[in-house]
C-alpha positions in Angstrom: -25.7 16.1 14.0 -23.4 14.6 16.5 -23.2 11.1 18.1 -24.9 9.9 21.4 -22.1 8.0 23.8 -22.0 4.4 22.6 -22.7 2.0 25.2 -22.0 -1.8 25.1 -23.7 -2.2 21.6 -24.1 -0.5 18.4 -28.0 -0.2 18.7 -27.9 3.5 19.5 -25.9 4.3 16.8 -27.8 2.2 14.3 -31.0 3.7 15.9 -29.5 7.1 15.3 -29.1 6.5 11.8 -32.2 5.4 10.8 -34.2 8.1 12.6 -31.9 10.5 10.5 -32.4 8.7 7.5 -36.4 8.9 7.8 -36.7 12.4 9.0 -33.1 14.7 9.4 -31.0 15.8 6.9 -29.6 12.7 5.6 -33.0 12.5 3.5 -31.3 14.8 1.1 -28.3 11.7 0.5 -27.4 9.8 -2.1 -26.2 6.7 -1.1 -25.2 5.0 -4.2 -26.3 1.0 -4.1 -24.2 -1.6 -3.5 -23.1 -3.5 -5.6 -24.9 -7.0 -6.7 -21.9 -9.1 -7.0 -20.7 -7.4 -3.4 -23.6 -8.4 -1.7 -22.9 -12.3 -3.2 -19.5 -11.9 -2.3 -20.3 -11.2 1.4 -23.3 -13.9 1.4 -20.7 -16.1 0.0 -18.1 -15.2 3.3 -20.2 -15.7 5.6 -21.0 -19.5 5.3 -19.2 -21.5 8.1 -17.2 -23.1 5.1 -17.2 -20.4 2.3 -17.9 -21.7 -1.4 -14.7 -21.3 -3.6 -16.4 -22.0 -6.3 -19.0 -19.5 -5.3 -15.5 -16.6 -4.7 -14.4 -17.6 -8.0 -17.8 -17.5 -10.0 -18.1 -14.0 -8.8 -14.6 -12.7 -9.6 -14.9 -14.3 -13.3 -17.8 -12.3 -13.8 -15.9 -9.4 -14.3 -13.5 -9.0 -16.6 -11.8 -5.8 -14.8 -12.3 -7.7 -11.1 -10.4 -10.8 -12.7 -7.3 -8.9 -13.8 -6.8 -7.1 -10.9 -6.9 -9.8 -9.0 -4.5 -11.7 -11.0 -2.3 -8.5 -10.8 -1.9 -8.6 -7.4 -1.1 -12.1 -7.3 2.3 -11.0 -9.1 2.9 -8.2 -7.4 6.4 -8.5 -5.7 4.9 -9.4 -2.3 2.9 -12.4 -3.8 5.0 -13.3 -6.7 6.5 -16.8 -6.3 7.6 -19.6 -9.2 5.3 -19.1 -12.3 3.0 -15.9 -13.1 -0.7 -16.7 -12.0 -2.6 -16.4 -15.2 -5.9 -17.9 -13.9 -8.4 -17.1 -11.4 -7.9 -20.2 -9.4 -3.9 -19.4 -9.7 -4.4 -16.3 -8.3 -6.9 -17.3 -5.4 -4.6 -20.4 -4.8 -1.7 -18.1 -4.1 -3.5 -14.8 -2.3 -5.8 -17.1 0.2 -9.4 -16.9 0.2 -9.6 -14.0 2.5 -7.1 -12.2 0.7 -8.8 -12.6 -2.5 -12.8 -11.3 -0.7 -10.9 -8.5 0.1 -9.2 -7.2 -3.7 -12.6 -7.8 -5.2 -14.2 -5.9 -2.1 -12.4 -3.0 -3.0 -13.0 -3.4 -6.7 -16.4 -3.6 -6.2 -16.4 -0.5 -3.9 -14.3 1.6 -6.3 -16.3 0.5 -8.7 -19.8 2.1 -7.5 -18.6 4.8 -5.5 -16.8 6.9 -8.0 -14.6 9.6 -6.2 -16.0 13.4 -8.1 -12.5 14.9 -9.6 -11.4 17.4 -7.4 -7.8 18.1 -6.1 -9.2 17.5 -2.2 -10.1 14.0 -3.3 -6.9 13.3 -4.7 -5.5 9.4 -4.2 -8.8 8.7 -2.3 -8.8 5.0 -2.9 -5.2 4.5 -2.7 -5.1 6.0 0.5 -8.5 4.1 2.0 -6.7 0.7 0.4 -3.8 1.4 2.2 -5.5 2.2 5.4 -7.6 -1.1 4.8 -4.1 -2.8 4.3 -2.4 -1.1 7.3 -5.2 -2.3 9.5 -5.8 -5.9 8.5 -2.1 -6.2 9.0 -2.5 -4.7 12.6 -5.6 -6.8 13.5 -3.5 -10.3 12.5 -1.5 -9.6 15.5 -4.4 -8.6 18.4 -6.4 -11.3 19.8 -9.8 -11.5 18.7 -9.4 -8.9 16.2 -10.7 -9.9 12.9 -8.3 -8.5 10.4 -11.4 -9.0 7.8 -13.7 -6.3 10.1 -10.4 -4.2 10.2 -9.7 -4.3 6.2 -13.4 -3.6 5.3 -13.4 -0.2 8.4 -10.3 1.1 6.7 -11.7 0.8 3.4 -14.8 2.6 4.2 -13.8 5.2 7.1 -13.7 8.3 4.9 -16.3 7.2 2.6 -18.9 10.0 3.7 -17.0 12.2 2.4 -17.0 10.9 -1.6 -20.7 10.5 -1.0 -21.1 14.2 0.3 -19.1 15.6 -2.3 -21.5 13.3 -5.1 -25.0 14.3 -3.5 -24.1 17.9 -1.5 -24.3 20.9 -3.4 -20.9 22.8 -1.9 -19.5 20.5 0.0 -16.1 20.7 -1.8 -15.7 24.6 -0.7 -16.7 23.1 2.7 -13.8 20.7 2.1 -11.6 23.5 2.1 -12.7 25.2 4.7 -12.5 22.9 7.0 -8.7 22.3 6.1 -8.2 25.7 6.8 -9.9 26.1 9.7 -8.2 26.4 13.4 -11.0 27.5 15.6 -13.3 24.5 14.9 -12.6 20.6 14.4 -13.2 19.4 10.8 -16.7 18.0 11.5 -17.9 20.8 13.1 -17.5 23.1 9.6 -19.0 20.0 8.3 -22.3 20.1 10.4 -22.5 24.4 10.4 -22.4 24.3 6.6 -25.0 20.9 6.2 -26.5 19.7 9.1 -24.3 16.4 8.9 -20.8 15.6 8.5 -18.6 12.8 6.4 -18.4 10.5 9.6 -22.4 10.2 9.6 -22.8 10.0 6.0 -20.3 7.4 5.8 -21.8 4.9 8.3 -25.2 5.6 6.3 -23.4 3.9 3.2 -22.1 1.6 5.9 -25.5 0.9 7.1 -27.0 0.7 3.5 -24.7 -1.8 2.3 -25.1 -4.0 5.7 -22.1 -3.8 6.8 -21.4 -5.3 10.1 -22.5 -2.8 13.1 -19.6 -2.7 14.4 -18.2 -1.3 11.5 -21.2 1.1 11.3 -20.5 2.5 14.6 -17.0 2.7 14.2 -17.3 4.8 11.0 -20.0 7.1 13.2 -17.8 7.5 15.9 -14.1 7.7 14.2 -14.0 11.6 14.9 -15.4 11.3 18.6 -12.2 10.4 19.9 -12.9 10.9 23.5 -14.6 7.6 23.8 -11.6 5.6 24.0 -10.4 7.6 27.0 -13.9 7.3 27.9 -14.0 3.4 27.7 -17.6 4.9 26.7 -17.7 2.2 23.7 -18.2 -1.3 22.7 -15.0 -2.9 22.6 -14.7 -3.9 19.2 -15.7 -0.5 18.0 -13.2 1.4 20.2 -10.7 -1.2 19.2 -11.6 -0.6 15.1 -11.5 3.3 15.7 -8.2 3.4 17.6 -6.5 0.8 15.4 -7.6 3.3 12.0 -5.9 6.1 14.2 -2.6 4.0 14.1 -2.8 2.9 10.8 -3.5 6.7 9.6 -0.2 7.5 11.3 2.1 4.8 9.7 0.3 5.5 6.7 1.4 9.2 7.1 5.2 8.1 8.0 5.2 5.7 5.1 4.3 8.9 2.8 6.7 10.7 4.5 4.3 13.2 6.4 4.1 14.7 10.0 1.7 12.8 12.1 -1.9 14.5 12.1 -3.7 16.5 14.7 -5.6 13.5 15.9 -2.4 11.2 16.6 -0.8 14.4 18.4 -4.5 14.9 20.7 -5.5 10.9 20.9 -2.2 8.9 19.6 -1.4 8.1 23.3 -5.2 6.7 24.2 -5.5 4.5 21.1 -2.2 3.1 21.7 -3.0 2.8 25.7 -6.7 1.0 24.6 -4.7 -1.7 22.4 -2.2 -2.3 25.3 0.7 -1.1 22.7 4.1 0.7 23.5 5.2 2.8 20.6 8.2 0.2 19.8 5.6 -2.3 19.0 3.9 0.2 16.4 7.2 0.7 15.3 8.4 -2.8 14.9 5.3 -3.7 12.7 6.7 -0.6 10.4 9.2 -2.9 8.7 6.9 -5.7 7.7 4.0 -3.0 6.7 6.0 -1.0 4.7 6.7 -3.5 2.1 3.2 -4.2 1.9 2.0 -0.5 1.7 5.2 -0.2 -0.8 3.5 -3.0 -3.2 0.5 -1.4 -3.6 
């Protein structure tokens, strides 16, 4: 199953998703539920003026949720004066934003539970750096909300926890695809199952009601050709080409050779975001000590 174009809205892909969803082979996915305290969380960030109170109810409510936020408010790139032993210490001193977006990926790690398998290694250390890598991005392109950005990093490569949960082989696909040189890695996906990771994720995406932007972008994160294209909404080619960039700091920060999609596209993101390499590379600095604190 492959993606229509995208033209200046996400309708089509949205459209495309439910029509699968109701008669194609995404009937056969499980898409696990999200979470209740997510979906107050999101109610509660949307308001003009969001409820603290609301942000802080729902992060007490969870014992786990509460400690890990008041862990990375003393991490070295929040620390400051006195440990944070509260909540309200911790959401005072990470910003409210900040704080939606720990308990977002709590949450998410929470009820998408990653199967144990070698190929799914670091999965939601990698997605929360991504997440990070792209919220820091965002902060510095006009319009951009780093928000949008964080929750599309977090979620990109979902599909592929949720095909390895609900499809009966897709871990040899997995391999397969790895290994592969005569076909991309969504292709193997879609001869082996009729869909591929980048579908299945904007399902979840779709499921959880997510914003369509994000939706679309998730869809479309593997049909690169867009951007060169100009074939997409704006924010969605911007999401997509900014998760290409973060994917490739991320890869320098771990000390890796840049992937076959930065080699084939690198150029066309960076042209899209009106960004000369030395910009990329002058963000490194700054992004590396937060990747580092993670």
């Amino acid at each position: 199953m492959r993606a229509a174009v995208l033209p200046d809205t996400a309708d089509p892909v949205l459209a495309e998703i439910d029509a699968a969803r109701r008669s194609g082979p995404l009937q056969q996915i499980v898409i696990p539920p999200c979470p209740e305290l997510l979906t107050r969380l999101q109610q509660a960030m949307l308001q003009a003026e969001p409820d603290l109170n609301e942000v802080a109810r729902i992060a007490a409510s969870d014992v786990a949720m509460s400690a890990t936020l008041i862990r990375s408010a003393n991490s070295p790139l929040y620390a400051a004066g006195q440990p944070a032993q509260t909540i309200g210490q911790a959401m005072n001193r990470l910003g409210l934003e900040h704080t939606a977006r720990v308990m977002t990926g709590f949450l998410m790690q929470g009820a998408i539970k990653v199967p144990n398998s070698p190929h799914l290694q670091r999965f939601w250390e990698r997605a929360t750096k991504r997440a990070t890598a792209m919220s820091f991005m965002a902060g510095h392109l006009p319009g951009m909300s780093a928000d949008v950005a964080y929750t599309y990093g977090l979620f990109c490569h979902v599909g592929m926890v949720v095909m390895a949960q609900s499809v009966r082989g897709y871990l040899s696909t997995m391999v397969e695809a790895r290994a592969r040189i005569d076909r991309s890695y969504v292709a193997t996906e879609n001869a082996n199952h009729r869909t591929d990771h980048a579908v299945v994720g904007a399902l979840t995406a779709r499921v959880w009601r997510l914003s369509p932007a994000v939706v679309a972008a998730i869809r479309l994160h593997h049909d690169l050709d867009t951007l060169a294209e100009r074939s997409a909404q704006s924010e969605v080619s911007t999401l997509i080409a900014l998760g290409l960039v973060a994917e490739y700091l991320m890869r320098r920060h771990e000390g890796l050779d840049p992937d076959v999609d930065w080699h084939q596209h690198g150029a066309t993101a960076l042209a899209w975001l009106q960004l000369g390499a030395d910009d990329v590379l002058a963000w490194e600095e700054d992004l590396r000590v937060q990747l580092d604190g993670l």
